[in-house]
C-alpha positions as a Markdown table, in Angstrom:
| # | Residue | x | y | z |
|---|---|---|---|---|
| 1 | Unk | 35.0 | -28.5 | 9.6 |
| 2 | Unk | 34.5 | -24.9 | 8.9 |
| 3 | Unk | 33.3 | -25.6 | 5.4 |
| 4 | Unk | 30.2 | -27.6 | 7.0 |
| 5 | Unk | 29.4 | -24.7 | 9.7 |
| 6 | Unk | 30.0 | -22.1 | 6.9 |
| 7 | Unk | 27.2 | -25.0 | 5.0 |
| 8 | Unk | 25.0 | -25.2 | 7.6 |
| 9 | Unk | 24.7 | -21.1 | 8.7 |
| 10 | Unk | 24.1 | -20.8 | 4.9 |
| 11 | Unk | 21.2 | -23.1 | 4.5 |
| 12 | Unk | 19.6 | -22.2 | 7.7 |
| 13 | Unk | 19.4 | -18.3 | 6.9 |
| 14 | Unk | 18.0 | -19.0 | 3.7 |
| 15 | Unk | 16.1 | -22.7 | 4.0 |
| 16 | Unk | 13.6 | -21.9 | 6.7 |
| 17 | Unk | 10.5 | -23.7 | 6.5 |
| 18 | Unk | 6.8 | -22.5 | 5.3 |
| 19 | Unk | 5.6 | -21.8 | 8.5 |
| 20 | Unk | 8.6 | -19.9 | 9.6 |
| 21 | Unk | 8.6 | -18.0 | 6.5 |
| 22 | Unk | 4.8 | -17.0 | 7.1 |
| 23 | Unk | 5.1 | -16.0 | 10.6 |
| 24 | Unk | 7.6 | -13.4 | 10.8 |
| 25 | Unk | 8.7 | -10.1 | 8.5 |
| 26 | Unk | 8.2 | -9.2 | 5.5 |
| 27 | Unk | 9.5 | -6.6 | 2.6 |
| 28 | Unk | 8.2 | -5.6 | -0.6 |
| 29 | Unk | 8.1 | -2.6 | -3.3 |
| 30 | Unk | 5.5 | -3.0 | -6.6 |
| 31 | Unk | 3.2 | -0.6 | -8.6 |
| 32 | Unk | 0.0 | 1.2 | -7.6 |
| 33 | Unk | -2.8 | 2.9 | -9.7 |
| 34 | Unk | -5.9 | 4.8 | -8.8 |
| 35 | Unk | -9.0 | 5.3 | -9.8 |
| 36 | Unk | -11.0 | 8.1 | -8.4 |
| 37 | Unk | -14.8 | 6.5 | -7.7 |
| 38 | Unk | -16.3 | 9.6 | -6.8 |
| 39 | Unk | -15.6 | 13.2 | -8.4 |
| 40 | Unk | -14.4 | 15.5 | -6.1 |
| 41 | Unk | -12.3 | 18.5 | -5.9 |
| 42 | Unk | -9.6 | 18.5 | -7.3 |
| 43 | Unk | -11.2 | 16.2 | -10.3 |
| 44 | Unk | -8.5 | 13.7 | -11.3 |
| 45 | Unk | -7.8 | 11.5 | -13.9 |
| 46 | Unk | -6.2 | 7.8 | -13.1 |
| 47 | Unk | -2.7 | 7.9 | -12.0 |
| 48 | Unk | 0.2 | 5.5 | -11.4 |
| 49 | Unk | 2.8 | 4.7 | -9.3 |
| 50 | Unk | 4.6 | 2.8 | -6.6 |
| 51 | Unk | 4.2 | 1.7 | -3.0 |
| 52 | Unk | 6.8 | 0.0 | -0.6 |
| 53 | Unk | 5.8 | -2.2 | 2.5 |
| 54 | Unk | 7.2 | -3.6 | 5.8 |
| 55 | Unk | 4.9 | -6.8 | 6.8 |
| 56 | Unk | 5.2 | -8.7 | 10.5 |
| 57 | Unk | 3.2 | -11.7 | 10.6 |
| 58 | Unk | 2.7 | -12.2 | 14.2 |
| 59 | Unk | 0.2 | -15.2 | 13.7 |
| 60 | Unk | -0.9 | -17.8 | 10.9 |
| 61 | Unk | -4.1 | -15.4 | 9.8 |
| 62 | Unk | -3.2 | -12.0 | 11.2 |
| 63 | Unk | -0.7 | -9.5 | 9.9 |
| 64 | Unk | 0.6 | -5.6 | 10.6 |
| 65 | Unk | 1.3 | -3.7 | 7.8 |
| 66 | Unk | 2.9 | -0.3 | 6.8 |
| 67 | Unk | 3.0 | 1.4 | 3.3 |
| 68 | Unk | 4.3 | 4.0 | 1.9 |
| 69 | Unk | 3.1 | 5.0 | -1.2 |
| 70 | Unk | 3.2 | 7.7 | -4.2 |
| 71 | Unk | 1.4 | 8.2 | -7.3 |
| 72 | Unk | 1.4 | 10.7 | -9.6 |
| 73 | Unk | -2.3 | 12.4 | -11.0 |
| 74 | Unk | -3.5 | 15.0 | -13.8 |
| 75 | Unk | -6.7 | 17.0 | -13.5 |
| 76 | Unk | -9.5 | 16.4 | -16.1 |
| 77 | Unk | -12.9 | 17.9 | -16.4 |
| 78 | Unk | -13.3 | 21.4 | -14.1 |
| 79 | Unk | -9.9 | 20.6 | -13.3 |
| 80 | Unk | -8.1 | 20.0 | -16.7 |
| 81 | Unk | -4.8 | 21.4 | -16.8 |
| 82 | Unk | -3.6 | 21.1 | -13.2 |
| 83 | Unk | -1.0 | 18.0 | -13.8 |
| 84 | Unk | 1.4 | 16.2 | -11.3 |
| 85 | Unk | -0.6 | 16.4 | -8.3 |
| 86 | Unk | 1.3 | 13.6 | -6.0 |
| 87 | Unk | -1.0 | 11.7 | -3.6 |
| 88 | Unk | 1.2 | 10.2 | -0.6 |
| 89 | Unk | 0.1 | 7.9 | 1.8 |
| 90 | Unk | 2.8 | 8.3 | 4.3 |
| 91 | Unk | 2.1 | 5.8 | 6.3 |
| 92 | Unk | -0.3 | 4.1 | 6.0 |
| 93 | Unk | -1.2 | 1.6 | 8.7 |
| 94 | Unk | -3.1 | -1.8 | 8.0 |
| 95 | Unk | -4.0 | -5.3 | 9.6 |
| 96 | Unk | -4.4 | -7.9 | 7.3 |
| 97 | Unk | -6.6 | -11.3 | 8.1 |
| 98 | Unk | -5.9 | -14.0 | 5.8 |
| 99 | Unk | -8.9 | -16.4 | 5.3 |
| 100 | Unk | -6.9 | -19.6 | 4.7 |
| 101 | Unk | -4.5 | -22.1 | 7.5 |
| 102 | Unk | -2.0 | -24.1 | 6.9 |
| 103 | Unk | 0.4 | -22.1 | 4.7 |
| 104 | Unk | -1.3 | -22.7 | 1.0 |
| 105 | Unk | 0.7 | -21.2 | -2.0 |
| 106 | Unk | -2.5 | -19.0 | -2.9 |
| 107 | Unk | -2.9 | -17.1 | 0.2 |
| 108 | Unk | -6.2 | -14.7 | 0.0 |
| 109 | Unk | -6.8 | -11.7 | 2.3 |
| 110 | Unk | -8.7 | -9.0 | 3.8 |
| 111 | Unk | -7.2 | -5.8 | 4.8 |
| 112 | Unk | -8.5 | -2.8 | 6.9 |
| 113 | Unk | -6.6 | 0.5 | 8.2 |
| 114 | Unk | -6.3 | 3.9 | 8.2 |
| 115 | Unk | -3.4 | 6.6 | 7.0 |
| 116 | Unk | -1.9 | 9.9 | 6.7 |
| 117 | Unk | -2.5 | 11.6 | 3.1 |
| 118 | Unk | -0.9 | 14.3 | 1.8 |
| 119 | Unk | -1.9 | 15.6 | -2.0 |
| 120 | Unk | 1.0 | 18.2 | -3.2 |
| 121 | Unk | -0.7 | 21.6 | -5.5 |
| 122 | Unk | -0.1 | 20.7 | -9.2 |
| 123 | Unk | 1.0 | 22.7 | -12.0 |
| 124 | Unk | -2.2 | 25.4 | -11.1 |
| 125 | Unk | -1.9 | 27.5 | -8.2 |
| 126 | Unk | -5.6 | 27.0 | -6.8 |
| 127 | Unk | -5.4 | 25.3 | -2.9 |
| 128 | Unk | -5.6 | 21.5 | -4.6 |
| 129 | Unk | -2.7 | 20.1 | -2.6 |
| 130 | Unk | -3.5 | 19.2 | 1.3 |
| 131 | Unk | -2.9 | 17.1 | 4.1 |
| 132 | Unk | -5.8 | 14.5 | 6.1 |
| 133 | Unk | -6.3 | 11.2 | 7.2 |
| 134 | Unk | -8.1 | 8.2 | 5.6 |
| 135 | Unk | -9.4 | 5.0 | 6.3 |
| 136 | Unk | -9.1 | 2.1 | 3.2 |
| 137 | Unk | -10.6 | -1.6 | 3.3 |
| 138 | Unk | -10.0 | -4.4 | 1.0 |
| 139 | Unk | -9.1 | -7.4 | -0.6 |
| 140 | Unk | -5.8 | -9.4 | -2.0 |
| 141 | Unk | -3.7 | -12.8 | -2.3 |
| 142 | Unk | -0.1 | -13.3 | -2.1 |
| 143 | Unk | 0.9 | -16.3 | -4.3 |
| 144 | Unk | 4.6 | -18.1 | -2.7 |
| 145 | Unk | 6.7 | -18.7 | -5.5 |
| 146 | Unk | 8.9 | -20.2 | -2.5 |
| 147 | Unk | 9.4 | -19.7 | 1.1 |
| 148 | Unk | 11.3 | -16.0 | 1.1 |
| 149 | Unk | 9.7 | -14.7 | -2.3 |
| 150 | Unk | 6.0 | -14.0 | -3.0 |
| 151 | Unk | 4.4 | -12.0 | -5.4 |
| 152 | Unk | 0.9 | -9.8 | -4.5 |
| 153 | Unk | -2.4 | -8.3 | -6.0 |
| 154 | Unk | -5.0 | -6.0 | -3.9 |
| 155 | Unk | -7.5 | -4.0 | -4.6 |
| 156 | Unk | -8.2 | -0.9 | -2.1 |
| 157 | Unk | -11.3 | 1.4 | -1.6 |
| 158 | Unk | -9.7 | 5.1 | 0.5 |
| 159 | Unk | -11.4 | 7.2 | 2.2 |
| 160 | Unk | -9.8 | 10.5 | 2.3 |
| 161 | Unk | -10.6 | 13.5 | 4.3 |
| 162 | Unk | -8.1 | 16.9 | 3.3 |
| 163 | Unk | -7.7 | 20.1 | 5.1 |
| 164 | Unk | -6.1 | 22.1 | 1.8 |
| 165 | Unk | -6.4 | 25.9 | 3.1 |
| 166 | Unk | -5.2 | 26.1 | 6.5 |
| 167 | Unk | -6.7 | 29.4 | 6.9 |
| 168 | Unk | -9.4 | 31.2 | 8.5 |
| 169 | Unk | -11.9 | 29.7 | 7.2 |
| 170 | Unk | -10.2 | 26.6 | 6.4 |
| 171 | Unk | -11.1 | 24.6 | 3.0 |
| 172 | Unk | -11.3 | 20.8 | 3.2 |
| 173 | Unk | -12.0 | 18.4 | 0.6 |
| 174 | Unk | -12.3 | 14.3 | 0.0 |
| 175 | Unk | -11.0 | 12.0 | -2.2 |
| 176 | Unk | -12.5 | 8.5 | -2.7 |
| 177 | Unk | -9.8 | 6.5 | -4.8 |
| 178 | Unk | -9.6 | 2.6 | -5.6 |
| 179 | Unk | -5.8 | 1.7 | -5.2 |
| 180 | Unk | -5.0 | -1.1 | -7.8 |
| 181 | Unk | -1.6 | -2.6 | -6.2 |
| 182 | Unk | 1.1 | -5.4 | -7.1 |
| 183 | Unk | 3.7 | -6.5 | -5.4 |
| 184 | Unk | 7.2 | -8.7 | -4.6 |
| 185 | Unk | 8.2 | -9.4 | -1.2 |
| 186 | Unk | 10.9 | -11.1 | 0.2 |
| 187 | Unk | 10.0 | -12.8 | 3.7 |
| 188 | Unk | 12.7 | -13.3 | 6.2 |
């Protein structure tokens, strides 16, 4: 008799169905690149590096998000030589729509938030690194290999306003990067 209760706890933690698995939480790491639209100061080359994010589904179309993500960037043109500026969005707040109902595999999205940013000084000492808030928009899929695992692709525009000298007078700059991101998750 305890073997079948032991059974049955086991398949219901892991069996639930589609539905359930959509409408609920969500956890997933993957990698993220950038690619700086708009030239700004600091000038910086394309970058890698990784995200992690906590999902709750509360309905079948809408969706909370958090991120937390790093990548690491090198300076090109004026600003050649000033490498492994990190650019942190810590976090980074989002609501997700997705366009389609009843729970396809291919699961398209749009996405819409803002975040805190932080860009640490690189290897040149010249008030590069700095700290602001941002607003990103837009677009992905999450493809359900099966009802707890998925597997993700967005692209992001950011909008990024920095303070970088927090002196009198202070210095600010912007950054415009397009966030390339993949994904796994795990949905419980």
């Amino acid at each position: 008799m305890k073997k079948i209760f032991c059974a049955i706890f086991l398949l219901s933690c892991f069996i639930f169905s589609r539905a359930e698995a959509r409408q609920g939480f969500a956890v997933g790491v993957g990698p993220v690149g950038n690619i700086f639209l708009i030239d700004t100061t600091p000038i910086l080359e394309p970058g890698v590096g990784g995200h992690v994010f906590f999902n709750y589904r509360f309905a079948e179309q809408v969706a909370f998000e958090t991120t937390f993500l790093i990548s690491s960037q090198n300076g090109t043109n004026i600003s050649k030589g000033d490498n492994g500026i990190l650019l942190l969005g810590m976090p980074t707040l989002d609501l997700k729509y997705y366009f389609l109902k009843d729970d396809p595999a291919w699961d398209p999205y749009a996405v819409l938030g803002i975040g805190s940013y932080w860009v640490t000084e690189g290897s040149v000492g010249n008030a590069t690194g700095g700290l602001g808030l941002g607003a990103q928009m837009g677009l992905g899929f999450d493809y359900y290999l099966s009802d707890q695992f998925s597997l993700g692709f967005s692209g992001i525009f950011r909008s990024i306003g920095l303070i970088t000298d927090f002196g009198t007078p202070s210095s600010s700059t912007a950054l415009f990067p397009f966030s390339l991101m993949g994904n796994v998750a795990f949905h419980f």
